[in-house]
C-alpha positions as MATLAB code, in Angstrom:
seq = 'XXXXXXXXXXXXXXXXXXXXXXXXXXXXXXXXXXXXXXXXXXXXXXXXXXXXXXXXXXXXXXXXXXXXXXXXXXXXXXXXXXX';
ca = [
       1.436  -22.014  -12.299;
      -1.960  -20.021  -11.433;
      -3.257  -18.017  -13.890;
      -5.226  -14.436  -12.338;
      -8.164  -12.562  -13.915;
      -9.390   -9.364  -13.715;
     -13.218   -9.173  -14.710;
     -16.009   -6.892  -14.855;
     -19.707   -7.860  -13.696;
     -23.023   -5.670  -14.966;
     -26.092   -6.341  -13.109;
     -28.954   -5.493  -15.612;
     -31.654   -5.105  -13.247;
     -29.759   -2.708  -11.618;
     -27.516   -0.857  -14.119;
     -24.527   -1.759  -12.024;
     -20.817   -2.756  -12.441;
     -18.671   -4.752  -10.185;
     -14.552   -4.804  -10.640;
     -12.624   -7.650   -9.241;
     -10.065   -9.919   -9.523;
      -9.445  -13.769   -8.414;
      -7.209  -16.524   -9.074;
     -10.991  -18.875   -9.792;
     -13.374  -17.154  -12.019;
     -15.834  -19.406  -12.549;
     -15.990  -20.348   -8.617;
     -15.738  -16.130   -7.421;
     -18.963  -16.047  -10.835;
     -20.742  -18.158   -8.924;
     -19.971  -16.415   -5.135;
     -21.295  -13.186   -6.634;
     -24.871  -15.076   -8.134;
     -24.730  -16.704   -4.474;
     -24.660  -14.036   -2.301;
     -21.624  -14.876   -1.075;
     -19.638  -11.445   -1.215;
     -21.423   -8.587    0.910;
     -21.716   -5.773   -1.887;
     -22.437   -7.987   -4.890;
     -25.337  -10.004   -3.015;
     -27.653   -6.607   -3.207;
     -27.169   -6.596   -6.757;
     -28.399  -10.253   -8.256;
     -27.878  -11.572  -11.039;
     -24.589  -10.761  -12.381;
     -23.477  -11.261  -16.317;
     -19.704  -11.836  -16.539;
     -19.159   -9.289  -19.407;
     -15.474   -9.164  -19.463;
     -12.423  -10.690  -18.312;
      -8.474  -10.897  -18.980;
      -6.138  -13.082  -18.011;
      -2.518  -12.207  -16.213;
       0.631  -13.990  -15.069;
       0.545  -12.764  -11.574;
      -1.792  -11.486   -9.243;
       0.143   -8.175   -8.974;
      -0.755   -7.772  -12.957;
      -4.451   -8.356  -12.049;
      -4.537   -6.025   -9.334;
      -3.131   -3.378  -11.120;
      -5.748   -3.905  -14.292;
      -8.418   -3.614  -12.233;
      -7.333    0.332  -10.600;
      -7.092    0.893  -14.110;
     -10.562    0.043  -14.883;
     -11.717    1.642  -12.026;
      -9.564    5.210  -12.668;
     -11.203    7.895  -14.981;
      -9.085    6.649  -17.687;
     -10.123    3.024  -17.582;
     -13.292    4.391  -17.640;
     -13.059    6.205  -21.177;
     -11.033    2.760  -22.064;
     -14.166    0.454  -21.613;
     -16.817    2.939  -22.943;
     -14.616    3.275  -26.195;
     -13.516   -0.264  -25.942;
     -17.514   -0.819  -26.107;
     -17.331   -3.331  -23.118;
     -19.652   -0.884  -20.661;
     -22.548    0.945  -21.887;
];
């Protein structure tokens, strides 16, 4: 059974945060420090800052509007995982 992760990227050099999801984290890690997806490859390096692990992809998908609504934002700042 696959496991699905929602995770957060920060790119330090440019004060930036990416919101995804995948079924491979450390392989879709690694296309983002590649250059291998068409937004993130402006934005090298990448830190992996946060992740959690779902059941389903459905699950992941849906943690990762939440991060990216208004209230997922307030969630993270007060959550301390973005600055």
């Amino acid at each position: 059974m696959s496991k699905f992760y929602t995770y957060i990227l920060f790119s330090p050099k440019f004060n930036k945060h990416y919101y995804g999801h995948t079924s491979n984290l450390s392989k879709r890690f690694d296309d983002h420090n590649n250059g291998l997806s068409v937004y993130t490859k402006k934005f090298i390096p990448w830190e992996l800052i946060y992740f959690e692990e779902f059941d389903s992809r459905s699950e992941a998908i849906k943690r990762e509007k939440f991060f990216k609504s208004f209230e997922g934002y307030i969630w993270l700042k007060e959550n301390n995982i973005i600055k």
